[in-house]
C-alpha positions in Angstrom: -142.8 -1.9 22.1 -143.1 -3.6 25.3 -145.8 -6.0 24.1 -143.4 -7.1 21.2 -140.3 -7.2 23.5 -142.9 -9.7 25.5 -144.0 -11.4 22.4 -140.1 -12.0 20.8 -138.8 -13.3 24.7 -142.4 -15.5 24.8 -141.2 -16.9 21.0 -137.3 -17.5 21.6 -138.6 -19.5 25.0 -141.3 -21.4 23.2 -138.3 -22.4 20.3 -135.6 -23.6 22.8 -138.2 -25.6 24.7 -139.6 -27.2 21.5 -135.7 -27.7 20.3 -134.6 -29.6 23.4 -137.6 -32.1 23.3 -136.3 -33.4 19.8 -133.2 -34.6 21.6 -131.6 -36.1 24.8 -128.0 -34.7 26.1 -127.0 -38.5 26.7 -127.6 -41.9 24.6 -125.8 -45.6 25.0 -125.1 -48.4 22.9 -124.1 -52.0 23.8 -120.2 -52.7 22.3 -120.4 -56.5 21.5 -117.6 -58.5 20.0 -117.4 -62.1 19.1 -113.5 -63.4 19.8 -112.4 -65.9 17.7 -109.4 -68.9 17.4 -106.3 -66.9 15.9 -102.7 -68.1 15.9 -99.2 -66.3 14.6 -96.2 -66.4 14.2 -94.6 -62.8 14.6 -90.6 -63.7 14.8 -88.5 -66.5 13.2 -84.3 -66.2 13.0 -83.7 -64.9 9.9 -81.0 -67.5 9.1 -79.8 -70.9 10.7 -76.5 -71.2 11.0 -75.1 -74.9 11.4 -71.3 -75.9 12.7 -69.7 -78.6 13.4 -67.8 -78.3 16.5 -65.0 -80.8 18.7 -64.2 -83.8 17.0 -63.9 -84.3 13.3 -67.2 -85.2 11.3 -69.2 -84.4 14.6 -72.7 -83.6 13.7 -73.7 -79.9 12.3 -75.7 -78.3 15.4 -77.6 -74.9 15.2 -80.7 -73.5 16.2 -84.0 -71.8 15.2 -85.9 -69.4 17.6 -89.9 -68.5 16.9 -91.7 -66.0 18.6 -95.9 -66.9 18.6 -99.0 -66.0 19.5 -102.2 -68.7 19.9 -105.9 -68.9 20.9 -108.0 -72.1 20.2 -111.6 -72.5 20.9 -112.4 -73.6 24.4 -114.3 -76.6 23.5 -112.9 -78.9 21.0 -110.3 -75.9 19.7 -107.1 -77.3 18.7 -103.9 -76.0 16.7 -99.9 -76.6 15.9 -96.6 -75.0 15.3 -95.4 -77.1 11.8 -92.1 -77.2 9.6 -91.6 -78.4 6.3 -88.5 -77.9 4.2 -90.0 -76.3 1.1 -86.6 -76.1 -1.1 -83.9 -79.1 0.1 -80.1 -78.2 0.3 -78.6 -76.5 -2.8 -76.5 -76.7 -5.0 -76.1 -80.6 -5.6 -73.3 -82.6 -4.3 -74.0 -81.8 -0.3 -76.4 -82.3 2.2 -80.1 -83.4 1.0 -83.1 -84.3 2.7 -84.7 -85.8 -0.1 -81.6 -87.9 -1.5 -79.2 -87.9 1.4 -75.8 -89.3 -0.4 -75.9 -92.0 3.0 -78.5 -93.9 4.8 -79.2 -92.2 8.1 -78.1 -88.7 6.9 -80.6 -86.2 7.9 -81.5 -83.2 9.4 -83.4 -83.6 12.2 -84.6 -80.9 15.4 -85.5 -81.7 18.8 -88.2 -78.5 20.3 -88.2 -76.6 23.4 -91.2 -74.2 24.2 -91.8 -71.4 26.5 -95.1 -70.6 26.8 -98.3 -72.5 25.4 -98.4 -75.7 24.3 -96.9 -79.4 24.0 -93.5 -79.7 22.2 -92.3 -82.3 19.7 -91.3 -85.4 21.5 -87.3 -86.3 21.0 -85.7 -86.0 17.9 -87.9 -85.3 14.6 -86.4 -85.5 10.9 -87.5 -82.8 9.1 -89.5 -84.0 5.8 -89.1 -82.1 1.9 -92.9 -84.5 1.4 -94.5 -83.9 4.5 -95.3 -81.3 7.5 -93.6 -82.1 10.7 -95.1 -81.0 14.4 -93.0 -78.5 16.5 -95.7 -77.8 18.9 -99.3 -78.9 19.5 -102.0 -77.0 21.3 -105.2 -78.1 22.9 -108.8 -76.6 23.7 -108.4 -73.3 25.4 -105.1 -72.8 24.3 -104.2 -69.1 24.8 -100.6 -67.5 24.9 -99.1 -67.1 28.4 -96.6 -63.9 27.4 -98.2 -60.9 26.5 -97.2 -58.7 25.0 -94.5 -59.9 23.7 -95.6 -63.6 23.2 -94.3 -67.3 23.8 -91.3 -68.8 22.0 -90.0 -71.8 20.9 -86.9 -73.1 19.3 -85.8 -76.2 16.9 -82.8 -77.5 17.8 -81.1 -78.6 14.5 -78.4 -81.7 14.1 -77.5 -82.1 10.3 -75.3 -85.2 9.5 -71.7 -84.8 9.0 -71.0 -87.3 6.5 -67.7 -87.0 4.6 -69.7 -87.7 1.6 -70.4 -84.0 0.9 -68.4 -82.0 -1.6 -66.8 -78.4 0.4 -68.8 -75.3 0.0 -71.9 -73.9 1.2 -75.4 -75.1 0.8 -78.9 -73.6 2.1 -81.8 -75.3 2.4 -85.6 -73.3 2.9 -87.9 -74.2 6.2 -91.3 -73.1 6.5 -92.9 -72.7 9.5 -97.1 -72.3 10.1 -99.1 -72.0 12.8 -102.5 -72.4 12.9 -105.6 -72.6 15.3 -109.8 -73.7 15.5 
């Protein structure tokens, strides 16, 4: 009895020394990650409001707020905050973009930025044909504010001419960012 008592402790040693050589109790690995130019835009005001305020016919004034987050590639990276109005002032009879009902109607937004990045230069008229800078960025661009991110706002003056029928009109204006 003793012999096997011997034998059985001999065995159960032998199998939990042969067990723990398959394995170690520790192991590593090398986490690696490759971070790439990304740009978005994470808040716009949900609607523009424009009013004419003092005088009579003065300009329609109102303003757009954009909340955004950038990163360009350090050498030769580049990227842009752009607006384009993708549906022009409806119904008929008003304010238009496209077929302004005067020469020298528009609707046109100055930019002010807080954060990353090189605003639009004086007053820009907003285009139904064409994209329109708000903000340029450079190589190395990254976003100054986070969390939370940088922000920017249009400005918006819309012609008050006394050519436009009463009521209310809309017009659409999409923003996009993008970054290399």
């Amino acid at each position: 009895m003793k012999k096997t008592l011997t034998l059985a402790a001999a065995l159960l040693i032998t199998a939990s020394l042969a067990h723990a050589q398959l394995g170690t109790s520790t192991g590593t690995t090398t986490v690696s990650v490759t971070v790439g130019a990304e740009a978005a835009l994470t808040a716009i005001t949900g609607t523009t409001s424009l009013a004419s305020t003092g005088t009579n016919f003065t300009n329609y004034t109102g303003s757009t707020t954009l909340t955004y987050y950038v990163r360009t590639t350090q050498s030769g990276g580049s990227g842009s905050i752009t607006l384009k109005v993708t549906s022009d002032f409806s119904p008929a009879n008003g304010p238009s973009v496209t077929t302004p009902p005067s020469t020298g109607d528009k609707l046109a937004y100055t930019c002010t930025i807080s954060g990353v990045g090189t605003g639009c230069t004086g007053s820009v008229t907003s285009s139904t044909s064409s994209s329109t800078n708000v903000i340029t960025f450079g190589a190395g661009a990254h976003t100054v504010t986070f969390p939370g991110g940088d922000t920017a706002t249009t400005a918006w003056t819309l012609t008050n001419d006394p050519k436009y029928n009463t009521g209310s009109y809309s017009a659409t204006v999409t923003y996009t960012i993008s970054a290399s």
